[in-house]
C-alpha positions as CSV (number, residue, x, y, z in Angstrom):
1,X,-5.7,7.5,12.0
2,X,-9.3,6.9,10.6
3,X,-9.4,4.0,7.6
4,X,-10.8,5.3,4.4
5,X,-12.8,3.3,2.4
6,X,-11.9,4.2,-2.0
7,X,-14.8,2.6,-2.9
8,X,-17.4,4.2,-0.6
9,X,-15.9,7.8,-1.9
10,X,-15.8,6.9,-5.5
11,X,-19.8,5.2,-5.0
12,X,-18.7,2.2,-6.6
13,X,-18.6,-1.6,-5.6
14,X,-16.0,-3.6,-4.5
15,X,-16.2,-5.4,-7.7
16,X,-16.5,-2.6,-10.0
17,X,-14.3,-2.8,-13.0
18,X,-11.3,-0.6,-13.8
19,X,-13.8,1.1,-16.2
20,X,-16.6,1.7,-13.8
21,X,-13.7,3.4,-11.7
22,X,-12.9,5.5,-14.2
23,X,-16.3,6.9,-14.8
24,X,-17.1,7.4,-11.2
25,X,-14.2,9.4,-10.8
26,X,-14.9,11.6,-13.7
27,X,-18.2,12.2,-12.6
28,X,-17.3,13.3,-9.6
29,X,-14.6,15.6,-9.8
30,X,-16.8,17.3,-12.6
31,X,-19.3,18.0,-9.5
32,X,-16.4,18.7,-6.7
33,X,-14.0,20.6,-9.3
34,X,-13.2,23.8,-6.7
35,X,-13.4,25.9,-9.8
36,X,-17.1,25.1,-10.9
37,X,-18.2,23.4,-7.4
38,X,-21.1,25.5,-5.3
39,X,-20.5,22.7,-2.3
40,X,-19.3,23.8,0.6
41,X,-16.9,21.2,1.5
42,X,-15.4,21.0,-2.6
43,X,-12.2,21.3,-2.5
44,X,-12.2,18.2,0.6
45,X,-14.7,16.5,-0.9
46,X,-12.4,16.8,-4.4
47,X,-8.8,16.0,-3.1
48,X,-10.9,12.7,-1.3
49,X,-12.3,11.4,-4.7
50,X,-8.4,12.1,-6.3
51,X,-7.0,10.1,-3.6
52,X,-9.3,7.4,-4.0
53,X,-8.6,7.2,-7.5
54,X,-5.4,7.1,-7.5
55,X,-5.1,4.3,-5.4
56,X,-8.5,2.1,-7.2
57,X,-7.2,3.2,-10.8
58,X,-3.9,1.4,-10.3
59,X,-4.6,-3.0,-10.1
60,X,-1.2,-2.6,-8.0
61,X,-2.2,-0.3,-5.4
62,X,-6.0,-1.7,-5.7
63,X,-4.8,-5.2,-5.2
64,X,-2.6,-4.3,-1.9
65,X,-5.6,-1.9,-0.7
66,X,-8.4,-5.2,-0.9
67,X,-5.7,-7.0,1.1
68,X,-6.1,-5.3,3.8
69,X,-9.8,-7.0,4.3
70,X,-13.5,-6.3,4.3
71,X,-12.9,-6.1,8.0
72,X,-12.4,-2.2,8.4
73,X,-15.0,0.4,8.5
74,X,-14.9,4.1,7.5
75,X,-13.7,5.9,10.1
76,X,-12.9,3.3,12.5
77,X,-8.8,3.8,14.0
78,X,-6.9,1.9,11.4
79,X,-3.1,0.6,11.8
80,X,-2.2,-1.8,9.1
81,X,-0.9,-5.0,10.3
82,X,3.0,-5.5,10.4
83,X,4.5,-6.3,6.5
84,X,1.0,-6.0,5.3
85,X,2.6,-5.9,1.5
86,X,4.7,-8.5,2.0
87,X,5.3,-10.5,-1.4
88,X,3.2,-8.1,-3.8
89,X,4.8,-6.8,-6.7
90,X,5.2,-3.2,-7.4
91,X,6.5,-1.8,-11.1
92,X,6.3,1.7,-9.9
93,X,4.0,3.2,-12.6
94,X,4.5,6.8,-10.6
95,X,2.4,9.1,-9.4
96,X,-0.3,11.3,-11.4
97,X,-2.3,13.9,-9.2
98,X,0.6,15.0,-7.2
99,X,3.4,13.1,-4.3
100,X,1.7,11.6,-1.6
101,X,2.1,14.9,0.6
102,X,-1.3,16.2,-1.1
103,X,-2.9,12.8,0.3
104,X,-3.8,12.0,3.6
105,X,-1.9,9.9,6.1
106,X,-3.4,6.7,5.1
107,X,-2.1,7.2,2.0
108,X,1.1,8.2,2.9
109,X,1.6,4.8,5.4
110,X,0.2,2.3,3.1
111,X,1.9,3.9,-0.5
112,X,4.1,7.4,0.7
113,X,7.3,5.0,-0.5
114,X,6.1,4.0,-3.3
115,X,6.9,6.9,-5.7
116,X,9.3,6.4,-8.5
117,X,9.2,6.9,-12.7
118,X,8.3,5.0,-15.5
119,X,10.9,3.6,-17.9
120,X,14.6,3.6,-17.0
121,X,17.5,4.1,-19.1
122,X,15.8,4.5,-22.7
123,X,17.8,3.5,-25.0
124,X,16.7,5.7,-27.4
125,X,15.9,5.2,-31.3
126,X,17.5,2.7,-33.5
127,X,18.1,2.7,-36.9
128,X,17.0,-0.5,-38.3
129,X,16.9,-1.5,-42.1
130,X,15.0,2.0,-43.7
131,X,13.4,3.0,-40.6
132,X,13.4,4.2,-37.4
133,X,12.3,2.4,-33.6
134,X,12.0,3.5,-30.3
135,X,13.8,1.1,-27.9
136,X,13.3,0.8,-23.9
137,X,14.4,-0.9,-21.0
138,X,11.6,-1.8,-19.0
139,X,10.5,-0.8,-15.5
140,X,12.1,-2.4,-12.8
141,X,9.9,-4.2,-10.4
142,X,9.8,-4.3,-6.6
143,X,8.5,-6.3,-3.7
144,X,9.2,-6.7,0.0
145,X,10.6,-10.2,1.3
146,X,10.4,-11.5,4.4
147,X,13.2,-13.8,5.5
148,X,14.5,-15.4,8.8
149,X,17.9,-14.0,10.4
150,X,19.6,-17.3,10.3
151,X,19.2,-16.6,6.8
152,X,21.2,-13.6,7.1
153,X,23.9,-15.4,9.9
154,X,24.9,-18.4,6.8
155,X,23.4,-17.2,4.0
156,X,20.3,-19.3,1.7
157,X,18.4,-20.3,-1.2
158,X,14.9,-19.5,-0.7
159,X,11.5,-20.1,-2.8
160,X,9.8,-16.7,-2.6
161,X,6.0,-16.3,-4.2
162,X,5.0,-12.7,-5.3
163,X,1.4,-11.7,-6.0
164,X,1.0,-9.7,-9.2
165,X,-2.2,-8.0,-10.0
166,X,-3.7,-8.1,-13.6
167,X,-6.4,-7.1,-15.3
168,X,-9.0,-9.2,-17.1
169,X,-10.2,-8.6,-20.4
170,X,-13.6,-8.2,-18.4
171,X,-12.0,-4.9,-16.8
172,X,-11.6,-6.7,-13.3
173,X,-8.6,-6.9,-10.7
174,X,-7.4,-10.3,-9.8
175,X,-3.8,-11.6,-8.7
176,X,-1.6,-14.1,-10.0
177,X,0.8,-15.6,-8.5
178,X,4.7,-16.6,-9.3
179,X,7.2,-18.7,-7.6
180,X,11.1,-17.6,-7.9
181,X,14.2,-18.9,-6.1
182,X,16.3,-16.4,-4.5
183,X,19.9,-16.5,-3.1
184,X,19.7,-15.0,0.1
185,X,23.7,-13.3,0.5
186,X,25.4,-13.7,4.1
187,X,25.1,-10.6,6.5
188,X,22.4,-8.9,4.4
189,X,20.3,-6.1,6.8
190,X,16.8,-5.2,6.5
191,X,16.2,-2.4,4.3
192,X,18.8,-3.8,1.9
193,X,18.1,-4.9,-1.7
194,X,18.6,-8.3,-4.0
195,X,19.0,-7.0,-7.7
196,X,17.5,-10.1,-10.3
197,X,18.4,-9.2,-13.6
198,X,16.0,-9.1,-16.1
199,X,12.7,-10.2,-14.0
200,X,11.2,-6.9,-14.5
201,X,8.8,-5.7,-17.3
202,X,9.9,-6.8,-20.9
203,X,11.7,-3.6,-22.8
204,X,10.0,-1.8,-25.9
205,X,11.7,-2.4,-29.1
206,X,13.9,-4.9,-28.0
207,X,15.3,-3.5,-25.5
208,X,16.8,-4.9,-22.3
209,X,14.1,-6.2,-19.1
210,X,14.2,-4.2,-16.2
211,X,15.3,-5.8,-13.3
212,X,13.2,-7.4,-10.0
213,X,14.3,-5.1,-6.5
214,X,13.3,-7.2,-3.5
215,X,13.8,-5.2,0.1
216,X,14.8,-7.3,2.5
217,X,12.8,-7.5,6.0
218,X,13.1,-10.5,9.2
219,X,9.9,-12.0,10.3
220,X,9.6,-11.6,13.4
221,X,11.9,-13.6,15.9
222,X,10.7,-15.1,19.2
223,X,14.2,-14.9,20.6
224,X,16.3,-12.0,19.3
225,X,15.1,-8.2,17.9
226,X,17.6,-6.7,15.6
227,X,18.6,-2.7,15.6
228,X,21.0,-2.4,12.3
229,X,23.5,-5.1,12.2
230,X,23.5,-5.6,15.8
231,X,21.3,-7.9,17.4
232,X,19.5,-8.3,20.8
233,X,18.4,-11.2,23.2
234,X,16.7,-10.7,26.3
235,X,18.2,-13.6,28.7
236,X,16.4,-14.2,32.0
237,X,19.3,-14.7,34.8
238,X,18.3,-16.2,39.0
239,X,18.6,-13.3,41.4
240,X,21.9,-15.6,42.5
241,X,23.4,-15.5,39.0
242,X,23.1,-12.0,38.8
243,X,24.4,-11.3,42.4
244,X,27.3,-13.7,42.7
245,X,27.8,-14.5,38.7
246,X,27.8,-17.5,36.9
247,X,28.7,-19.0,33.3
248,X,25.5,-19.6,31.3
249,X,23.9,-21.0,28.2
250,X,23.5,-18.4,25.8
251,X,21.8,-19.1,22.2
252,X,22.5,-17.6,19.5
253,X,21.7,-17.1,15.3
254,X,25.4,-18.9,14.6
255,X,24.7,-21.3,17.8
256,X,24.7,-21.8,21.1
257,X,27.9,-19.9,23.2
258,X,29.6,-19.5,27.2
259,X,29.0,-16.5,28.7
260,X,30.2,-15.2,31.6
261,X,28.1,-13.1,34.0
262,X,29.9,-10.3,36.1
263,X,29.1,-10.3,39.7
264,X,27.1,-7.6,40.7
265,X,25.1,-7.7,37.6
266,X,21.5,-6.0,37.6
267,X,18.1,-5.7,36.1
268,X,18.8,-4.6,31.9
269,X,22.8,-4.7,32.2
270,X,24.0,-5.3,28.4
271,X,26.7,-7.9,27.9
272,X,28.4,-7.6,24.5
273,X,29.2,-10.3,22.2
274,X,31.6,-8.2,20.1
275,X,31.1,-9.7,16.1
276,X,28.8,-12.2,16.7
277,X,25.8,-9.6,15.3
278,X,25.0,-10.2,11.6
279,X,27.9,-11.3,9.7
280,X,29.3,-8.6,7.0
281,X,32.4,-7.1,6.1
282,X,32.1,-4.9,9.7
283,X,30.3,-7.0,11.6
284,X,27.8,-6.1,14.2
285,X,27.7,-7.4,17.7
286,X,25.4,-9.3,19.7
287,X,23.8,-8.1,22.9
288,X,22.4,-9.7,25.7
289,X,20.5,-8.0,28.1
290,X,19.9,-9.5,31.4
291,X,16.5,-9.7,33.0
292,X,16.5,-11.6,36.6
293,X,13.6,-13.7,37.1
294,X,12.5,-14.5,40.6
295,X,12.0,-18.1,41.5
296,X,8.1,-18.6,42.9
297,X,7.0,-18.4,46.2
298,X,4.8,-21.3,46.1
299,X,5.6,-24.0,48.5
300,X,6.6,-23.4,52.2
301,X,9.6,-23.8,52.0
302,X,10.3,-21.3,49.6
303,X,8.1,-18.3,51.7
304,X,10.3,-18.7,54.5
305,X,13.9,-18.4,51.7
306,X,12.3,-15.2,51.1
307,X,11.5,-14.5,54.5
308,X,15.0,-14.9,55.3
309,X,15.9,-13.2,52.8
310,X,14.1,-10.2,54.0
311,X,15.2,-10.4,57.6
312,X,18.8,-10.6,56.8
313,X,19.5,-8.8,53.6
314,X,19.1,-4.5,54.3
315,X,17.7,-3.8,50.9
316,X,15.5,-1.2,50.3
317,X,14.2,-1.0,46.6
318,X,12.5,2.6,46.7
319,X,15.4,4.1,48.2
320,X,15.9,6.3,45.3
321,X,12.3,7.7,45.7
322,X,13.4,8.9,49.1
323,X,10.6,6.6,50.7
């Protein structure tokens, strides 16, 4: 899909102020309105300039969109780099010019999940003394973590910094920075969720904080992928382990372990570890699929193994083609 730059749409400069933002917008949906509009391509050009505000009126959104770099160009084929909003901190704040079906489909990948309310569980009014107060529990917050799955196999302590957008008294977007310490539970799966209590916004009228929601993700592992609570290791065998079997060296998340290669194994054949995926109260397993490497034929002596090979063994490999 085509990147879209906000600020081009709305005319405005990267460092315009939240103010600045606002006017552009105005000013242009005035001129694009489909209602009042003579332009040919108004209604476009007007659901453009709404989707551009909604994203530059917001510090939160605004502050994940500059993220992304000054590297992209209108236009040009855009795929956001993996966990791009990894560590910024969302309060929700909802959506106000529609769900993120009337955007377009950048939109929708960098902020289609991110729709959800204002305050949660009002408390409602409280009498207090001769009058009357409104009290709130504040917006919950949210923010994706990356951790490491041998966080997940024995569980951790982590120190997790989240970038929070504010706004200057000058009007202007910038992000600050906080450190917490988070207790990383045993056998948790990407996707899941680590409630901290109270680390959301402050409530109105003394009511309760919301709470901090941080979705779980792995960074990516040079060793193992992970599908669910089962996880994957791609284990290069010798043509001679594979044929004959052998017991091998196998590593895994909760250490290293024997396994035992049938005979007659081939290319991709999944060995399963049964429980040994990420620990929870139903454990997953852990797979190993084999992949046989072939030794190099780069000294003379091993040309002629592989010419003997090919002399004595009857093996045709495109049989199945019917060649």
């Amino acid at each position: 899909m085509e990147y879209k730059d906000y600020y081009k749409i709305l005319g405005v400069g990267k460092d315009a102020t939240q103010d600045e933002i606002k006017k552009a917008y105005r000013k242009l949906a005035r001129k694009y309105h489909p209602d009042v509009s003579k332009e040919p391509d108004a209604d476009r050009r007007f659901k453009e300039i709404g989707e551009a505000y909604e994203v530059l009126k917001d510090p939160e959104k605004r502050a994940a969109y500059d993220q992304l770099g000054p590297n992209w160009q209108a236009g040009q084929d855009f795929r956001p780099p993996p966990d791009w909003d990894a560590g910024f901190e969302f309060s929700g704040g909802g959506f106000t010019a529609g769900d993120a079906a009337d955007y377009s489909d950048f939109f929708e990948l960098l902020f289609g999940r991110r729709k959800g309310g204002r305050y949660q569980d009002p408390g409602g009014y409280q009498r207090a003394g001769s009058y009357t107060t409104f009290k709130a529990r504040g917006e919950d917050h949210r923010a994706r973590i990356l951790i490491d799955l041998e966080d997940s196999y024995r569980g951790a302590t982590r120190e997790i910094i989240l970038k929070k957008p504010v706004v200057t008294p000058e009007g202007h977007v910038r992000t600050e920075e906080r450190t917490i310490r988070v207790r990383i539970p045993r056998g948790i799966k990407p996707g899941q969720h680590i409630r901290l209590k109270g680390q959301g916004s402050p409530g109105i009228g003394g009511g309760p904080a919301g709470d901090l929601l941080l979705e779980v993700e792995f960074n990516p592992h040079r060793l193992y992928r992970v599908e669910g609570a089962d996880v994957y290791l791609d284990l290069p065998v010798a043509p001679w382990e594979a044929a004959l079997g052998a017991t091998v060296k196998v590593p895994t998340p909760a250490g290293q372990v024997d396994l035992k290669i049938p005979p007659g194994s081939y290319q991709g054949r999944k060995l399963r570890l049964r429980g040994r995926g990420i620990p929870s109260r139903k454990p997953g397993d852990f797979y190993v699929v084999l992949q046989i490497a072939l030794p190099p034929a780069d000294t003379e002596k091993a040309k002629e193994v592989y010419r003997k090979m090919a002399e004595e063994l009857p093996f045709n490999p495109r049989e199945g083609l019917g060649v």
